[in-house]
C-alpha positions as CSV (number, residue, x, y, z in Angstrom):
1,X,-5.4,5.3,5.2
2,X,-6.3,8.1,2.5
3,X,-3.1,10.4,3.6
4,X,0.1,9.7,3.7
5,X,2.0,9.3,6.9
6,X,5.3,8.9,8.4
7,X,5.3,6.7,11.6
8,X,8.8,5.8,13.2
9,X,10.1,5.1,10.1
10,X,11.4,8.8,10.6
11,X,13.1,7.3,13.1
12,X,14.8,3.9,10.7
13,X,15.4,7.2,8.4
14,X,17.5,9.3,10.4
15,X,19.4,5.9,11.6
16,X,20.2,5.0,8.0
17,X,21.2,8.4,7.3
18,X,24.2,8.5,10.2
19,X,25.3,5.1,9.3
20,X,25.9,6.2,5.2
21,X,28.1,9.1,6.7
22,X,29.4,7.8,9.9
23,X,27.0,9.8,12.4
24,X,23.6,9.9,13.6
25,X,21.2,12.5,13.7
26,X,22.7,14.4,10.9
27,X,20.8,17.1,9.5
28,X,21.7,19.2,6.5
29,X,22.4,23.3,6.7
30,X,19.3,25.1,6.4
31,X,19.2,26.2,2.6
32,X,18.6,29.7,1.8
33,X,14.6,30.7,1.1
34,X,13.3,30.1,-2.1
35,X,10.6,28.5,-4.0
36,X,7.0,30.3,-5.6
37,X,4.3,28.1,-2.8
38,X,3.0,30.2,-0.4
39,X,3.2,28.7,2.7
40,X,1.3,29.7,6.0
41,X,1.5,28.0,9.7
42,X,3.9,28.1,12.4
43,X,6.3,29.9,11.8
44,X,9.5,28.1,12.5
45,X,7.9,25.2,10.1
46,X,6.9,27.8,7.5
47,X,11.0,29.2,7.2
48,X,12.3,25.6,7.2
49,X,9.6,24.7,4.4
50,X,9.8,27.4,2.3
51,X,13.9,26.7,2.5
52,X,13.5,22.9,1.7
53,X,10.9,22.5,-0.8
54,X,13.0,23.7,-3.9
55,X,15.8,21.4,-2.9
56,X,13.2,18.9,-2.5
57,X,11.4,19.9,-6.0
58,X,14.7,19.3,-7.9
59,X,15.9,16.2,-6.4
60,X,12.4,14.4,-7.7
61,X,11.7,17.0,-10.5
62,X,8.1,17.0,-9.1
63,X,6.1,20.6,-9.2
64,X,5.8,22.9,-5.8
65,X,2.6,23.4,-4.9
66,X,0.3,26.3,-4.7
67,X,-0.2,26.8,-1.4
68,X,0.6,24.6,1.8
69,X,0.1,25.0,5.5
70,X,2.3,23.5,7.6
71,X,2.0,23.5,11.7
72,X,2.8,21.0,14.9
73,X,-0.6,19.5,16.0
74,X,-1.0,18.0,19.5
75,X,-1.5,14.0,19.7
76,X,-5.0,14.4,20.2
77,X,-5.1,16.4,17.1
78,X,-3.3,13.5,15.4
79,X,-5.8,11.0,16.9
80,X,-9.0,12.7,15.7
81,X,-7.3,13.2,11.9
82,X,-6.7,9.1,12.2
83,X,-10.1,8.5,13.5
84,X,-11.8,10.7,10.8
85,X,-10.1,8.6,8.3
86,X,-11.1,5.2,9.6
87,X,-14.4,5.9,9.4
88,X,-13.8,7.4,6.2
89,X,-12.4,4.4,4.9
90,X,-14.1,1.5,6.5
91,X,-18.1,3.2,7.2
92,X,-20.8,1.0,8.2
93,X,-19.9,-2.7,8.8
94,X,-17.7,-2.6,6.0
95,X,-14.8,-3.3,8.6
96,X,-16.8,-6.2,10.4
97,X,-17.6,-7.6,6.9
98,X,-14.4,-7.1,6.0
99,X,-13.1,-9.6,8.8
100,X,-16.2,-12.2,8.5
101,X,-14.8,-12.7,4.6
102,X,-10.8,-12.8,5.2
103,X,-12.0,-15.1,8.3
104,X,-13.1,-17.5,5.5
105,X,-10.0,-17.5,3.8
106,X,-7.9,-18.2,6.7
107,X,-6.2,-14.4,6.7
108,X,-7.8,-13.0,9.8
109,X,-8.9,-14.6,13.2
110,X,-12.4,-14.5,14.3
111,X,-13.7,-11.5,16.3
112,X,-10.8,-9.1,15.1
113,X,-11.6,-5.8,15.4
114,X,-9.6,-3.9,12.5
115,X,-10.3,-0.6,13.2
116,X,-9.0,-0.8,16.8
117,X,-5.9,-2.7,15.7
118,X,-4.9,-0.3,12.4
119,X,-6.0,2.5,14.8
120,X,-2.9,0.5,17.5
121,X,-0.7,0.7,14.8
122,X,-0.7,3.9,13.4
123,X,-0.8,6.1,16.4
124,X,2.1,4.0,17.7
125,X,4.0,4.8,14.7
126,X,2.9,8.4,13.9
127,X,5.3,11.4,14.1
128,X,2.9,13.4,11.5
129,X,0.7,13.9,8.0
130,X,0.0,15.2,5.3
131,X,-3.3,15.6,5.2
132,X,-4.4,16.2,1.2
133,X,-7.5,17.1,1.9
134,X,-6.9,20.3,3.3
135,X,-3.2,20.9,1.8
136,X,-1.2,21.0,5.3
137,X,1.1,19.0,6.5
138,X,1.2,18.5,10.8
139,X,3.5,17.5,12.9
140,X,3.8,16.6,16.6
141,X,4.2,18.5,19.2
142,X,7.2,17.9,20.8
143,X,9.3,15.7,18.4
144,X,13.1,15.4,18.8
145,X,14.7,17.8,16.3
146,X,16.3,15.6,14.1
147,X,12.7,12.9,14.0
148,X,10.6,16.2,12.8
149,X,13.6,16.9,9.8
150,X,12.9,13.6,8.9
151,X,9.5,13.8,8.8
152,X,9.0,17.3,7.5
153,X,11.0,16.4,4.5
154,X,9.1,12.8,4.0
155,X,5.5,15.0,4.1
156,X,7.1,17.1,1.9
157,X,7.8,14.8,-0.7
158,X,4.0,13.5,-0.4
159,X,3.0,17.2,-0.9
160,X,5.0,17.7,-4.0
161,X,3.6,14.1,-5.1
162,X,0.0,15.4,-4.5
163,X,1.2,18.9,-6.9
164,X,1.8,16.9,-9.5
165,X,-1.1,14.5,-9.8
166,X,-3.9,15.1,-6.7
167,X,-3.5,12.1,-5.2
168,X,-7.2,11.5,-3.7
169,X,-7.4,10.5,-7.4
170,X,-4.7,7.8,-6.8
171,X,-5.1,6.5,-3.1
172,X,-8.4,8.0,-2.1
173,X,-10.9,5.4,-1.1
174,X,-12.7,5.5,-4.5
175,X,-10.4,4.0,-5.5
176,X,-10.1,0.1,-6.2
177,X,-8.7,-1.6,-4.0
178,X,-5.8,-3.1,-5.3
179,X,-4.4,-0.2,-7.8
180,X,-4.9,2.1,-4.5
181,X,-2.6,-0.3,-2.7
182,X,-0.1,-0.2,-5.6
183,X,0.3,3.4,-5.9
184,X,0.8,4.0,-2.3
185,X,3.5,1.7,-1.5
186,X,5.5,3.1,-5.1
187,X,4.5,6.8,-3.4
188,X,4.9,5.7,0.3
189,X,8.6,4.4,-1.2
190,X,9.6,7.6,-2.9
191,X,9.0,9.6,0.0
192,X,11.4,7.0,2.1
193,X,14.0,6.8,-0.4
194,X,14.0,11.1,-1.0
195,X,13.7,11.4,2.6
196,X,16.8,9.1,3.5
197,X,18.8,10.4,0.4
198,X,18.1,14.1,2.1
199,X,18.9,12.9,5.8
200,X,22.2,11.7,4.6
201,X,23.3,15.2,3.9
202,X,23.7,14.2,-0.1
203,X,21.8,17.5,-1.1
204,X,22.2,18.4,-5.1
205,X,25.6,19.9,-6.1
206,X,26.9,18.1,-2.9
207,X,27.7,14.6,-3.7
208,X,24.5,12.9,-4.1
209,X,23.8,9.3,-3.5
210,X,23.1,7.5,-6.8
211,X,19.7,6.7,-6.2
212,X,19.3,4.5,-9.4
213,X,21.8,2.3,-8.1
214,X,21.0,1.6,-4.5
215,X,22.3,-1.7,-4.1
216,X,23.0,-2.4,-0.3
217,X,21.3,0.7,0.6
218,X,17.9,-0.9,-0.6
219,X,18.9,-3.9,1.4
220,X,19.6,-2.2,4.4
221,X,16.4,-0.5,4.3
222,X,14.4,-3.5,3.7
223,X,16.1,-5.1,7.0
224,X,15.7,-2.0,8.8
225,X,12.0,-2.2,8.7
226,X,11.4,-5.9,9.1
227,X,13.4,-4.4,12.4
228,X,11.0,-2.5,13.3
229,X,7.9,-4.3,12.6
230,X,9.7,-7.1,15.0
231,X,10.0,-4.4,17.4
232,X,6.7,-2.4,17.3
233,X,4.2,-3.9,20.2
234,X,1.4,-2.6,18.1
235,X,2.6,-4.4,14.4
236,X,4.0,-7.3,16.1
237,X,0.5,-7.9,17.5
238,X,-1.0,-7.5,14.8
239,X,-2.5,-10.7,11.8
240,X,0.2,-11.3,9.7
241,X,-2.1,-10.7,6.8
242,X,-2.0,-6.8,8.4
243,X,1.6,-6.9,9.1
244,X,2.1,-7.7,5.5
245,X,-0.1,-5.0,3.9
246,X,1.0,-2.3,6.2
247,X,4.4,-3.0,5.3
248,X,4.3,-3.5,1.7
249,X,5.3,-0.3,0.9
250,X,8.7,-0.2,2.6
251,X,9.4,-3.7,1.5
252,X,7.9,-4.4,-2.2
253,X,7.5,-0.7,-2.5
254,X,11.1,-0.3,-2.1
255,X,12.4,-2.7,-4.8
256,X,9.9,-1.3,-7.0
257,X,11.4,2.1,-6.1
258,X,14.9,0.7,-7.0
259,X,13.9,-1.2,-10.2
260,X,12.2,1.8,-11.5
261,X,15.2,4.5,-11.0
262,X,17.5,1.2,-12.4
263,X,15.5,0.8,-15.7
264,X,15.1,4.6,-16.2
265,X,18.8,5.6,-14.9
266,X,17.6,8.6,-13.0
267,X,15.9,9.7,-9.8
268,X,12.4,9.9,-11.1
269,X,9.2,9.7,-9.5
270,X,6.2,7.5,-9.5
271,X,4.0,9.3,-11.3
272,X,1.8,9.3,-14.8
273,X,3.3,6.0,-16.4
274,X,5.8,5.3,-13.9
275,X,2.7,4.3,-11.3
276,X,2.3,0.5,-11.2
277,X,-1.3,-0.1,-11.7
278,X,-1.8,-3.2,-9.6
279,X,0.2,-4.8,-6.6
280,X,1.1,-7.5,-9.1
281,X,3.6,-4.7,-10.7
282,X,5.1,-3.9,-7.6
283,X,5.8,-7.1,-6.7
284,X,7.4,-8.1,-10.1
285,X,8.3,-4.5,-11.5
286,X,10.7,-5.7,-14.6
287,X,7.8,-6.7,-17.1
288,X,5.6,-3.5,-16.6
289,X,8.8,-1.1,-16.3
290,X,10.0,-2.9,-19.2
291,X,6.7,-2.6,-21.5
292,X,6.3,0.1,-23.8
293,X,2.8,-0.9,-24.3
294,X,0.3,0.3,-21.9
295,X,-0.3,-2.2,-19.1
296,X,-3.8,-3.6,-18.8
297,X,-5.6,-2.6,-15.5
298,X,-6.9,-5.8,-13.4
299,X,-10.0,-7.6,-14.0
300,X,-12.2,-6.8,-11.6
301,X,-15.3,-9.5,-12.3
302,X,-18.7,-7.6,-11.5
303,X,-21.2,-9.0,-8.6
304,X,-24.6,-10.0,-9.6
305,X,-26.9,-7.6,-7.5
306,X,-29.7,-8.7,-5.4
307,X,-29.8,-11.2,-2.7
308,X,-28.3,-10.8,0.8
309,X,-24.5,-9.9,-0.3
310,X,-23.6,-8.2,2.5
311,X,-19.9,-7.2,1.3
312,X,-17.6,-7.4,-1.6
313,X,-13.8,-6.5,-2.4
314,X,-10.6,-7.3,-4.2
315,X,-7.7,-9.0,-2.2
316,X,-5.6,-8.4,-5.4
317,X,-2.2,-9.7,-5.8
318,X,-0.5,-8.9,-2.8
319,X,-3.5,-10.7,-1.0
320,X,-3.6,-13.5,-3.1
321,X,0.3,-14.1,-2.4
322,X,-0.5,-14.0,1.4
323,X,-3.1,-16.4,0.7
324,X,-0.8,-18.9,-0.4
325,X,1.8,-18.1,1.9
326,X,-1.2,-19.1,4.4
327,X,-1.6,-22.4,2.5
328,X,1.7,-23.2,3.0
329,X,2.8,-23.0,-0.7
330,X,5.8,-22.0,-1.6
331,X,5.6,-20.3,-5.1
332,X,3.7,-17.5,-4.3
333,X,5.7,-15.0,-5.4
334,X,6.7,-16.1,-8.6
335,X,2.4,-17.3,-9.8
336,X,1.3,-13.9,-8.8
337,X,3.2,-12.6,-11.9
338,X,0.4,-13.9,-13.7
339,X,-2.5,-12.9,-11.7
340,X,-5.4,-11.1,-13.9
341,X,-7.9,-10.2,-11.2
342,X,-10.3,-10.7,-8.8
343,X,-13.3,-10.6,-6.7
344,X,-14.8,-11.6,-3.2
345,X,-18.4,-11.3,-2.5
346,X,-19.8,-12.3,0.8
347,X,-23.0,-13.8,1.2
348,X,-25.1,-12.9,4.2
349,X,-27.7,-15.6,3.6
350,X,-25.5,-18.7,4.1
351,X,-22.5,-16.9,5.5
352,X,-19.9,-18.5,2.4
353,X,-17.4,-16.6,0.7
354,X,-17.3,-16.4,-2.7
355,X,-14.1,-15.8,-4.5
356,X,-13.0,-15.6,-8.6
357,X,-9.2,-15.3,-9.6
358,X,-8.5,-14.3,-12.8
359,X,-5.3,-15.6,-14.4
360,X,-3.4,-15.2,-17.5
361,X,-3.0,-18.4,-18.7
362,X,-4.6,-22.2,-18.2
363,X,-1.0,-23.4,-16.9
364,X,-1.3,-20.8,-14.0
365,X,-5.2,-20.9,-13.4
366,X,-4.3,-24.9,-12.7
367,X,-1.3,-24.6,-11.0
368,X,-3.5,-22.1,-8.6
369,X,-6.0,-24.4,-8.5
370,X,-4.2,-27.6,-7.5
371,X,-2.1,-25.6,-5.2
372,X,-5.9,-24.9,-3.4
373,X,-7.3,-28.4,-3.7
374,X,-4.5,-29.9,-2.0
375,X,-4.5,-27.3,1.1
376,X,-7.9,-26.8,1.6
377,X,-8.1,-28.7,4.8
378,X,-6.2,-25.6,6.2
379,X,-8.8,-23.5,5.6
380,X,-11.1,-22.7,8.2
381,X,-14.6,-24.0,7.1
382,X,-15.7,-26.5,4.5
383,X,-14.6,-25.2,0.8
384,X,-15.4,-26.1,-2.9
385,X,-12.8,-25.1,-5.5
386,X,-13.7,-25.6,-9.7
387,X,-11.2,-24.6,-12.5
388,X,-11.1,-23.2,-15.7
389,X,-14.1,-21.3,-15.4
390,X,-14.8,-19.0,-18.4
391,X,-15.0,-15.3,-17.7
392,X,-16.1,-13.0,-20.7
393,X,-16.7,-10.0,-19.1
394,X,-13.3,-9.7,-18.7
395,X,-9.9,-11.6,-20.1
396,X,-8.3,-14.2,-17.8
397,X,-8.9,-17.6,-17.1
398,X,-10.4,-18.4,-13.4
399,X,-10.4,-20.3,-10.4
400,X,-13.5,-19.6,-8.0
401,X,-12.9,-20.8,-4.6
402,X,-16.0,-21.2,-2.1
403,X,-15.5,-21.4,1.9
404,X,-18.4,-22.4,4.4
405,X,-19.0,-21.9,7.9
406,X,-17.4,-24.8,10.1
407,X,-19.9,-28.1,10.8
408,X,-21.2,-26.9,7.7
409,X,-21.5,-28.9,4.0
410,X,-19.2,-27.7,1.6
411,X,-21.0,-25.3,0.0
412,X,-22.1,-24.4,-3.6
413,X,-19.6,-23.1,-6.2
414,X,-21.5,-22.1,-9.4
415,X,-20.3,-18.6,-10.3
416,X,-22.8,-17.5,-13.0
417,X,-25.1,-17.4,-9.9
418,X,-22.8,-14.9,-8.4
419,X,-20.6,-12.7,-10.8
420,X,-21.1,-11.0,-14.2
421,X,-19.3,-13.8,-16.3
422,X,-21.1,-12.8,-19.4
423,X,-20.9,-9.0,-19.4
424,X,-24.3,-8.6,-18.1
425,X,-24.5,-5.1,-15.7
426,X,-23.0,-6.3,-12.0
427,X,-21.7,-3.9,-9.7
């Protein structure tokens, strides 16, 4: 999705909030007015913002914006804003494509229709947005007092986020694929954490929770979710290669959260610098926290044009972990700390899926690659897999994987026919 939403983790929110001080549903004491954004809407919203976001400001030392509008929105109102953003995100057959090349790879079943289930999912989950195209933030109707707190101040957050660095420039769908899904589970995180820190009643000058030392705090929000995924119809339903990436922010995003606020030893936010550039970083968060260097972005090998190529994309590293977890191999988490990179392309003319991971050294290309070879019966068509391929265009050392249709020969692998290993113009 291109705007940031709270579903019923407003709900988890408010529930961790009254078990840190011994009651639920606690909401803090209006605060007095204050603050230099204009803000227009209804106006019991508009008094409660314009009281909230200078608290709000300070706690994560983020900017207050301009302006903001902030009203309650019926849920057909919330179901047209989701509907426009679907198509905004997946236009075309780029959803359909989308499912014919995870398919391949074993992440997907046949015939899933991905707009209808992320559509399931959301609106099941929704309580309101922030919509950054427009600057407003819209709630529904109808919420239980203490559920709209919760998720006021978590649209809040993502408004004072978008203040300091537009964020169509960080998770609009311009943006590739797998930095996009980085930098909204560290900002879908922040939001959480602020809005849970808030809910708790710890406002500043009050006793506020140490947020750079969450301990079982972060734990307990972790389990709360994987609660609530078990317990949603709509997520429960859902491929687990969905279930994953819609909740990788509240899970991976969280520790990153934590590790972050450990390393710096204050309650910052993920902006500038702080932003993990690829799912890779959010997933191991020490070495680019650490790093005083800049942090290369991911290789991203270019598709040779022409042909039939009906579709190409990143799985990055939070896709490539799911991919072994699919396989059945258990070190996943701890290879994708040296993942580089990489590409899909799906080809329309023999219906095989094409796909070059980049990795940072020979020991982990191979260990990658044998981990493949000796699963690829699990895959769902006939596959090909050659090592050590050398990629020029961009630093890494990769592994191209190559899945048929089923009854089919294994199909061909070479991937100078198909990606820009030389630097030659791709797209």
């Amino acid at each position: 999705m291109s705007a940031c939403r709270a579903g019923s983790v407003a709900g988890l929110i408010v529930l961790l909030a009254g078990l840190l001080v011994g009651t639920h549903g606690l909401v803090a004491q209006v605060p007095e007015s204050g603050g230099e954004t204009v803000v227009h809407g209804d106006s019991d919203l508009v008094e409660r913002t314009e009281g909230l976001l200078p608290i709000l400001s300070e706690r994560t030392g983020l900017p207050v914006p301009d302006t903001l509008r902030v009203e309650w929105s019926a849920q057909e109102d919330v179901d047209e804003f989701l509907d426009e953003r679907l198509r905004q995100d997946w236009p075309g057959t780029s959803a359909v494509d989308r499912v014919r090349s995870f398919h391949h790879l074993g992440l997907l079943p046949p015939g899933t229709d991905l707009i209808a289930t992320l559509r399931e999912v959301h609106l099941e989950q929704a309580t309101g947005f922030f919509d950054f195209d427009r600057g407003s933030i819209h709630l529904v109707r109808g919420l239980p007092s203490d559920i709209a707190e919760s998720t006021l101040v978590h649209e809040l957050v993502h408004a004072l986020q978008d203040a300091a660095h537009p964020l169509p420039s960080l998770i609009g769908p311009e943006v590739e694929e797998d930095r996009r899904a980085a930098a909204r589970a560290a900002l879908e995180a922040h939001a959480t954490l602020i809005s849970v820190d808030y809910m708790a009643g710890f406002l500043p000058g009050e006793g506020e929770l140490d947020l750079t030392e969450l301990g079982e705090l972060g734990a307990l929000i972790r389990a709360g979710i994987q609660a609530m995924g078990e317990e949603s119809p709509a997520l429960r339903g859902a491929p687990r290669f969905l279930q994953e990436v819609l909740l990788f922010p509240y899970l991976d995003g969280v520790e990153y959260m934590e590790a972050l606020w450990s390393e710096v030893g204050e309650v910052v936010a993920p902006v500038a610098d702080r932003l993990p550039p690829a799912t890779r970083d959010v997933i191991h968060p020490r070495p680019f926290l650490a790093s005083t260097a800049p942090r290369a972005l991911p290789g991203v090998p270019a598709v040779r044009p022409g042909g039939a190529r009906d579709h190409s994309g990143v799985l990055g590293a939070l896709g490539t972990r799911t991919f072994l977890n699919f396989l059945g191999w258990p070190g996943g988490d701890d290879l994708i700390a040296g993942w580089v990179g990489d590409r899909f392309v799906l080809d329309g003319e023999d219906d095989v899926v094409r796909w070059l991971v980049l990795w940072r050294s020979e020991e982990e290309e191979e260990t990658f690659r044998r981990a493949v070879e000796d699963r690829q019966d699990s895959l769902p068509g006939p596959a090909t897999v050659r090592g050590a391929v050398p990629v020029e265009s961009v630093e890494g050392f990769g592994t191209i994987l190559c899945v048929g249709p089923p009854g089919e020969e294994a199909p061909s692998c070479d991937p100078g026919e198909h990606f820009a290993l030389d630097g030659e113009p791709g797209r």
